[in-house]
mmCIF file of the N, C-alpha and C atoms, coordinates in Angstrom:
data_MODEL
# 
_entry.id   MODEL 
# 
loop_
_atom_site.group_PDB 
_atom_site.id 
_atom_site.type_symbol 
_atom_site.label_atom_id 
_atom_site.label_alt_id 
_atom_site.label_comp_id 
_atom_site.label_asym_id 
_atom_site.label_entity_id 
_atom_site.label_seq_id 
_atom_site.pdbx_PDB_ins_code 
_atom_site.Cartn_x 
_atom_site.Cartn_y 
_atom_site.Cartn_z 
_atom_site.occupancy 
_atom_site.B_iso_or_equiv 
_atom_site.pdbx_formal_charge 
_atom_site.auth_seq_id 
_atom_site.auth_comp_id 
_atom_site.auth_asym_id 
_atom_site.auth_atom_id 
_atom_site.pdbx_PDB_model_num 
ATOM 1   N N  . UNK A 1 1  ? -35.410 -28.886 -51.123 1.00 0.00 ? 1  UNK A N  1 
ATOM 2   C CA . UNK A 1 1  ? -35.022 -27.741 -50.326 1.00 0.00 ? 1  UNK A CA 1 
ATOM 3   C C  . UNK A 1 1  ? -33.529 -27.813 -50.036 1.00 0.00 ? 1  UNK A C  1 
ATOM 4   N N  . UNK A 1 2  ? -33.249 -26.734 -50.001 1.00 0.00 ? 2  UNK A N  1 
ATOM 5   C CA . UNK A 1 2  ? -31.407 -26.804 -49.808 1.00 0.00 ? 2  UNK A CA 1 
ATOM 6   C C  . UNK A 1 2  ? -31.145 -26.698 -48.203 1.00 0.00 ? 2  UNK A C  1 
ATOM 7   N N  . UNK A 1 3  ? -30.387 -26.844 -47.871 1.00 0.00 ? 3  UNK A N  1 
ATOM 8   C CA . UNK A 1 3  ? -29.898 -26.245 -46.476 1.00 0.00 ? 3  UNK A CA 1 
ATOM 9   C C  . UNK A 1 3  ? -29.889 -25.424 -46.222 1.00 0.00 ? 3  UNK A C  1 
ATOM 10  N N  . UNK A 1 4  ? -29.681 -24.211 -46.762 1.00 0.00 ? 4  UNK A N  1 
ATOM 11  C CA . UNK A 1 4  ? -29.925 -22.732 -46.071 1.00 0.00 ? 4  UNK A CA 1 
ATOM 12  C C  . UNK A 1 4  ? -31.475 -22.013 -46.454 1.00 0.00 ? 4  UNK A C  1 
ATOM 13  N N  . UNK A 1 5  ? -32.257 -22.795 -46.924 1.00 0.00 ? 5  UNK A N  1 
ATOM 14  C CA . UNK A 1 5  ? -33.756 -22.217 -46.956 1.00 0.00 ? 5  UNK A CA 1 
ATOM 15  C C  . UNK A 1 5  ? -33.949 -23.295 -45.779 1.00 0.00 ? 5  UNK A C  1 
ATOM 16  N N  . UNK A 1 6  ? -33.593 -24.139 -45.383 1.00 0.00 ? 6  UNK A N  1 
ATOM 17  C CA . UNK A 1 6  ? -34.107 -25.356 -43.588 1.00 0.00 ? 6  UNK A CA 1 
ATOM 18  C C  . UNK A 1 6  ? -33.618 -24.104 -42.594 1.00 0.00 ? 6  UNK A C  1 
ATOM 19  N N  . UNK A 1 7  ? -32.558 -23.742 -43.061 1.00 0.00 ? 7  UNK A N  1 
ATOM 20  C CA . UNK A 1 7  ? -31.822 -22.642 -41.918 1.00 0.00 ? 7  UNK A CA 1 
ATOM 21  C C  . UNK A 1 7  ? -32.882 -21.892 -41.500 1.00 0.00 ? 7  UNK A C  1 
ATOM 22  N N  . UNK A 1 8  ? -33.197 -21.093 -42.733 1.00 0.00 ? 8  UNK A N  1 
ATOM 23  C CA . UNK A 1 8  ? -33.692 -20.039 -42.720 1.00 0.00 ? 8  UNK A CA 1 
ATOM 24  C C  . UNK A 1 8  ? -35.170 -20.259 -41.893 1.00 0.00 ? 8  UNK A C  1 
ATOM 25  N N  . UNK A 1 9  ? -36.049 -21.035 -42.510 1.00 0.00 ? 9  UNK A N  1 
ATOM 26  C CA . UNK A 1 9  ? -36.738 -22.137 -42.309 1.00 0.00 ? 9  UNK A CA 1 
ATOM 27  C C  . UNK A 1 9  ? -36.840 -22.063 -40.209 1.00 0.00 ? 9  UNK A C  1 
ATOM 28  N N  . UNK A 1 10 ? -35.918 -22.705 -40.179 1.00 0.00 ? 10 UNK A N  1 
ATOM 29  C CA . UNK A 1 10 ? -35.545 -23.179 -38.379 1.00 0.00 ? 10 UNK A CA 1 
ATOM 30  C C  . UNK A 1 10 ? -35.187 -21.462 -37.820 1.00 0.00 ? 10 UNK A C  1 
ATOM 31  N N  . UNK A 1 11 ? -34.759 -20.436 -38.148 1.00 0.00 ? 11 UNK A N  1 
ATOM 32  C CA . UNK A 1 11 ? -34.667 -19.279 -38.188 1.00 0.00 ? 11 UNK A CA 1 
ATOM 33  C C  . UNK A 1 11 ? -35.811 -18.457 -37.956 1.00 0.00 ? 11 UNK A C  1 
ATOM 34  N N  . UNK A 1 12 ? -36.578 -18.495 -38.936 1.00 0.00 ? 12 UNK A N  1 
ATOM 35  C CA . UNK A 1 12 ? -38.077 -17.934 -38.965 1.00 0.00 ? 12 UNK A CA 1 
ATOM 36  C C  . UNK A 1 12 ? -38.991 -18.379 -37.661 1.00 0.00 ? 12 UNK A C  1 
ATOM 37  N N  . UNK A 1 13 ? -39.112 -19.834 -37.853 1.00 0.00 ? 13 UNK A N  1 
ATOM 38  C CA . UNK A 1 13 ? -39.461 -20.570 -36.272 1.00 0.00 ? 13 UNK A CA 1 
ATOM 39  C C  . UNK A 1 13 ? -39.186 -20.059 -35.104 1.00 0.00 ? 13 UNK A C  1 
ATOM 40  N N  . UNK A 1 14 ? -38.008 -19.704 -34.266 1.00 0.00 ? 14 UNK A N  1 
ATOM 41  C CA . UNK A 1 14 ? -37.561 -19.943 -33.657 1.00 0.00 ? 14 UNK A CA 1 
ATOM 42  C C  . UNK A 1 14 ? -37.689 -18.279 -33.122 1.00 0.00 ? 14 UNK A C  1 
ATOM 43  N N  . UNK A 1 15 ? -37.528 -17.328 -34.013 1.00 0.00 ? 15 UNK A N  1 
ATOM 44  C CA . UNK A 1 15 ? -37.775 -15.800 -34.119 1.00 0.00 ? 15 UNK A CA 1 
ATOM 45  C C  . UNK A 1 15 ? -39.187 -15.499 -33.846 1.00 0.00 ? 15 UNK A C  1 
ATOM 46  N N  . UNK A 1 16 ? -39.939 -16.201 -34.471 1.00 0.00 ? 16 UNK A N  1 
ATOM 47  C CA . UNK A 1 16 ? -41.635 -15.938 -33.685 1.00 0.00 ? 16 UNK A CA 1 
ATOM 48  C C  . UNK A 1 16 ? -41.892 -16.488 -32.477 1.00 0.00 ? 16 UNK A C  1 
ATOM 49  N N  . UNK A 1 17 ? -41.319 -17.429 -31.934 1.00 0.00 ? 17 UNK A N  1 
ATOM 50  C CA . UNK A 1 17 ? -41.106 -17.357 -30.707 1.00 0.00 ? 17 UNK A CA 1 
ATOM 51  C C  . UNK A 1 17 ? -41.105 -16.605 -29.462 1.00 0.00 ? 17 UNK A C  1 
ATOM 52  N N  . UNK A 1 18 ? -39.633 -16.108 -30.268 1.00 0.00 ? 18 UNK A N  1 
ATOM 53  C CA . UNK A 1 18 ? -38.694 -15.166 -29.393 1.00 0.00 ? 18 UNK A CA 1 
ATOM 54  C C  . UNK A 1 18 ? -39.880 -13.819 -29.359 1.00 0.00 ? 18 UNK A C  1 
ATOM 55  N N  . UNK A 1 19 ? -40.063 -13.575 -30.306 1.00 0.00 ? 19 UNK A N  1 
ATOM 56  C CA . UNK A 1 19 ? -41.397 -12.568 -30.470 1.00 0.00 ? 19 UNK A CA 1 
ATOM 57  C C  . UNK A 1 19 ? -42.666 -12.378 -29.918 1.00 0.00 ? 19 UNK A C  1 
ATOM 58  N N  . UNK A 1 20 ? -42.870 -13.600 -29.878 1.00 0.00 ? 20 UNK A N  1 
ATOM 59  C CA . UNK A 1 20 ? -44.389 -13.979 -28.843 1.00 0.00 ? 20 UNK A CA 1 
ATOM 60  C C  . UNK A 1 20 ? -43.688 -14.008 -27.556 1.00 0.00 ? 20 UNK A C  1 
ATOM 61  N N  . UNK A 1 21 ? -42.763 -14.311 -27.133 1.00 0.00 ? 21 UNK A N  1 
ATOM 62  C CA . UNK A 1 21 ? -42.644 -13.591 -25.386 1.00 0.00 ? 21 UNK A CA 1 
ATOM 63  C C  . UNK A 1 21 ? -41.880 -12.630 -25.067 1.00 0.00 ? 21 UNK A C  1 
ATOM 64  N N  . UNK A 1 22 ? -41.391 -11.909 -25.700 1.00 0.00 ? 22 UNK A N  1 
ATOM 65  C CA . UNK A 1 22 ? -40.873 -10.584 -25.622 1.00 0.00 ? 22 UNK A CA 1 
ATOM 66  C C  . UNK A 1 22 ? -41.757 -9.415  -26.182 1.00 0.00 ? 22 UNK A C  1 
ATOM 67  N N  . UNK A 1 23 ? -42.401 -10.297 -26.596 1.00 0.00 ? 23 UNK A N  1 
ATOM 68  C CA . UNK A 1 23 ? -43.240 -8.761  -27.247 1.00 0.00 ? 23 UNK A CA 1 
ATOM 69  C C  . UNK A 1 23 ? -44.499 -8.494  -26.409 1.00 0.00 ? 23 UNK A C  1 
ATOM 70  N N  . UNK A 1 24 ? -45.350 -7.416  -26.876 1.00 0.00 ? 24 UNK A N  1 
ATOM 71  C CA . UNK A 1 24 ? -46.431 -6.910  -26.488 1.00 0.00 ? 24 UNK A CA 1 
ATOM 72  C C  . UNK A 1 24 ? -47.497 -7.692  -26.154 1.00 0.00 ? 24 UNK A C  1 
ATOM 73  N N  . UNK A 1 25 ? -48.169 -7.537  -24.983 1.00 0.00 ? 25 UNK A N  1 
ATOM 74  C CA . UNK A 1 25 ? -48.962 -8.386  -24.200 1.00 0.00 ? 25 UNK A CA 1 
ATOM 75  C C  . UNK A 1 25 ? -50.190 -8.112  -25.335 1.00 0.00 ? 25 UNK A C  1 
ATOM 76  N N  . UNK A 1 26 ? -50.851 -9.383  -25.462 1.00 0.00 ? 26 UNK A N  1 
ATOM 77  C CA . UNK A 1 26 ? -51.920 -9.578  -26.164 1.00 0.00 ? 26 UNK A CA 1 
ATOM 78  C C  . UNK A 1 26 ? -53.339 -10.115 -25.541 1.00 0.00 ? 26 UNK A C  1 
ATOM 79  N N  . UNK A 1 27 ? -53.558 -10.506 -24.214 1.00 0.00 ? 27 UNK A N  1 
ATOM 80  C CA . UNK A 1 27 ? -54.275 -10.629 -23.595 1.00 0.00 ? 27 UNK A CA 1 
ATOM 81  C C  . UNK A 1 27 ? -55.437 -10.152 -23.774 1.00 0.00 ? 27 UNK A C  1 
ATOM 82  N N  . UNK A 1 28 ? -56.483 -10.610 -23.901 1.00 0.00 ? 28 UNK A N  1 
ATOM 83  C CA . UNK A 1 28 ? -57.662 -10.047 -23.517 1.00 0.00 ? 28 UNK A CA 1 
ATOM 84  C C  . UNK A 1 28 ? -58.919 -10.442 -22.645 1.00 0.00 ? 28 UNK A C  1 
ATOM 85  N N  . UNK A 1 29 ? -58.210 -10.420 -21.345 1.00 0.00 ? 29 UNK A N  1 
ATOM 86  C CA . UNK A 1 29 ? -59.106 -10.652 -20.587 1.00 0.00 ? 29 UNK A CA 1 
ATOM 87  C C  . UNK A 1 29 ? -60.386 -9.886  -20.328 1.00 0.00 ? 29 UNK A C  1 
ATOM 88  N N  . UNK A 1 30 ? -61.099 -10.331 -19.506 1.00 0.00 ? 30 UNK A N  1 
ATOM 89  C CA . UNK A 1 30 ? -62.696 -9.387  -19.215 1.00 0.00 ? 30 UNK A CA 1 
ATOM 90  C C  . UNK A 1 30 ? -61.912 -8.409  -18.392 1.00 0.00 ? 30 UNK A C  1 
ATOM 91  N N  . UNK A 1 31 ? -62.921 -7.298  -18.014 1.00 0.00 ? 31 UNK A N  1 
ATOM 92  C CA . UNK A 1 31 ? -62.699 -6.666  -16.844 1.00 0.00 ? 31 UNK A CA 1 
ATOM 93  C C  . UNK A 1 31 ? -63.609 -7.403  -16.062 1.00 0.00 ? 31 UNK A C  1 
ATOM 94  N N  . UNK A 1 32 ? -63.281 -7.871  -14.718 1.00 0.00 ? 32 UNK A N  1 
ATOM 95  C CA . UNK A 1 32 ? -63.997 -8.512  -13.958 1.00 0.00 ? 32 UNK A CA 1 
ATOM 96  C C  . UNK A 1 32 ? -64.442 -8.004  -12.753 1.00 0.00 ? 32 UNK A C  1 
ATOM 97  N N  . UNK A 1 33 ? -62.873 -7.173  -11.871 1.00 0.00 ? 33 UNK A N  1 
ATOM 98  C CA . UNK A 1 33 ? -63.063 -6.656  -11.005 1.00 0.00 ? 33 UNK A CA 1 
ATOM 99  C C  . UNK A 1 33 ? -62.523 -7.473  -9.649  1.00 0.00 ? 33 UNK A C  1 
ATOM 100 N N  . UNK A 1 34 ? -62.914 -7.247  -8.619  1.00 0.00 ? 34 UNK A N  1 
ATOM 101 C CA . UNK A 1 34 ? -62.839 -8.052  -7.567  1.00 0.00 ? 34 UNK A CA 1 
ATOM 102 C C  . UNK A 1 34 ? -63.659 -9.052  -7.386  1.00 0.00 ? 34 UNK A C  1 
ATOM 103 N N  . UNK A 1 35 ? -63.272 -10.568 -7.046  1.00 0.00 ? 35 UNK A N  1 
ATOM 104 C CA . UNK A 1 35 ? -65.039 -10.941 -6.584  1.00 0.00 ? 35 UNK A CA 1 
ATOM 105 C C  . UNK A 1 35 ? -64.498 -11.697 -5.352  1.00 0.00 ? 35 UNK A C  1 
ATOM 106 N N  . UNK A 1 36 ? -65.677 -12.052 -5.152  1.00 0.00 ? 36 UNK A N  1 
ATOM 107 C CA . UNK A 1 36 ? -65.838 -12.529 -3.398  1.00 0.00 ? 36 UNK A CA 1 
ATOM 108 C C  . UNK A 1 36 ? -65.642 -13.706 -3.507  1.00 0.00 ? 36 UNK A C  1 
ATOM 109 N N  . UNK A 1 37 ? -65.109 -14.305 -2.171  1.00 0.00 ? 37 UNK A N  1 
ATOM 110 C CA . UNK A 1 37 ? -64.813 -15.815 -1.964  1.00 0.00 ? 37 UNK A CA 1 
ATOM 111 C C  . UNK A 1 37 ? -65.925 -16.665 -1.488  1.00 0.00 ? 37 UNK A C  1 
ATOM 112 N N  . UNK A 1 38 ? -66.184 -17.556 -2.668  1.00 0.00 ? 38 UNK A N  1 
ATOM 113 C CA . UNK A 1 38 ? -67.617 -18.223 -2.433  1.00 0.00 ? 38 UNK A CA 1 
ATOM 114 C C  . UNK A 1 38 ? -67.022 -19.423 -2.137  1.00 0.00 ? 38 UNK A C  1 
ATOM 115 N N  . UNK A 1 39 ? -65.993 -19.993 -1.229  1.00 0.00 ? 39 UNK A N  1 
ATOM 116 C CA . UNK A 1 39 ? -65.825 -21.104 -1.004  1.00 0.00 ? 39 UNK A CA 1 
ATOM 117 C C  . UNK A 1 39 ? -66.204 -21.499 0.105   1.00 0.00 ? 39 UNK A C  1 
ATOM 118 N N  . UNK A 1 40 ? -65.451 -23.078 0.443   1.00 0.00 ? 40 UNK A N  1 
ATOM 119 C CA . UNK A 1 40 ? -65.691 -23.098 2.123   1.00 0.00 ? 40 UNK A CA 1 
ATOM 120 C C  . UNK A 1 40 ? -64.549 -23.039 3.016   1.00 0.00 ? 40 UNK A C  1 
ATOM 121 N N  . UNK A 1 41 ? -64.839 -22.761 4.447   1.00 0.00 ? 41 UNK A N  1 
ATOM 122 C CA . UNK A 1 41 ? -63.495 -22.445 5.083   1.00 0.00 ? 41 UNK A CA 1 
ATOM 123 C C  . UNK A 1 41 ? -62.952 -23.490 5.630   1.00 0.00 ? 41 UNK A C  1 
ATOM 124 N N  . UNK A 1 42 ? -61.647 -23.849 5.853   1.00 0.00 ? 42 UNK A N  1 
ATOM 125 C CA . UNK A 1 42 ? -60.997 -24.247 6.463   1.00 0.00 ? 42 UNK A CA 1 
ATOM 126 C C  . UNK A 1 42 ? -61.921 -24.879 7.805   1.00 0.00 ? 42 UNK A C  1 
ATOM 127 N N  . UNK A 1 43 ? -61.379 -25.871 8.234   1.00 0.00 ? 43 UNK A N  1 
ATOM 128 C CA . UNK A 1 43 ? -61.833 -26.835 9.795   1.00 0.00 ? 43 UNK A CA 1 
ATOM 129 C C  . UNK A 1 43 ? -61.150 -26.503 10.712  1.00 0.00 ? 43 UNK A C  1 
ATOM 130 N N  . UNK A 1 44 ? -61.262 -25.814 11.944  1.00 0.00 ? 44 UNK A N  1 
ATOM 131 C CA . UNK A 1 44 ? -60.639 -25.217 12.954  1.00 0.00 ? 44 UNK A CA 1 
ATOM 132 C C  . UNK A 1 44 ? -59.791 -26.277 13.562  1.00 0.00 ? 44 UNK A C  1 
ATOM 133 N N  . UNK A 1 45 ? -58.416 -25.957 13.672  1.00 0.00 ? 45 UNK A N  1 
ATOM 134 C CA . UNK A 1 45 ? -57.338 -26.735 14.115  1.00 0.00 ? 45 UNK A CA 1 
ATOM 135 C C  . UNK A 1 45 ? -57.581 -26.779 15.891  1.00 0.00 ? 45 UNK A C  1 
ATOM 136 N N  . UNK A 1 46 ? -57.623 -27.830 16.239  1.00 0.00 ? 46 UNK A N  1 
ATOM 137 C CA . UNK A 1 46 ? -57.887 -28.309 17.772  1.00 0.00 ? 46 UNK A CA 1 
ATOM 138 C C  . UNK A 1 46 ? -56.775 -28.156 18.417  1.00 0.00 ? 46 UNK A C  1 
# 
């Protein structure tokens, strides 16, 4: 490989990157909605 196909190479890399966080959200979350807090509460401060 020569040096300017590594360039190019480290170029290409570095551009899909830049692409995957500038670009269009790809997410696919559920729709879930709201949900309720099934935890436990807090211990009342004395």
């Amino acid at each position: 490989m020569t040096v300017l196909e590594r360039v190019q190479e480290m170029f290409d890399y570095l551009w899909g990157g830049v692409k995957r966080i500038f670009g269009a959200n790809d997410d696919e979350y559920p729709d879930t909605g709201v949900q309720p807090f099934e935890g436990d509460r807090p211990k009342e401060r004395k």
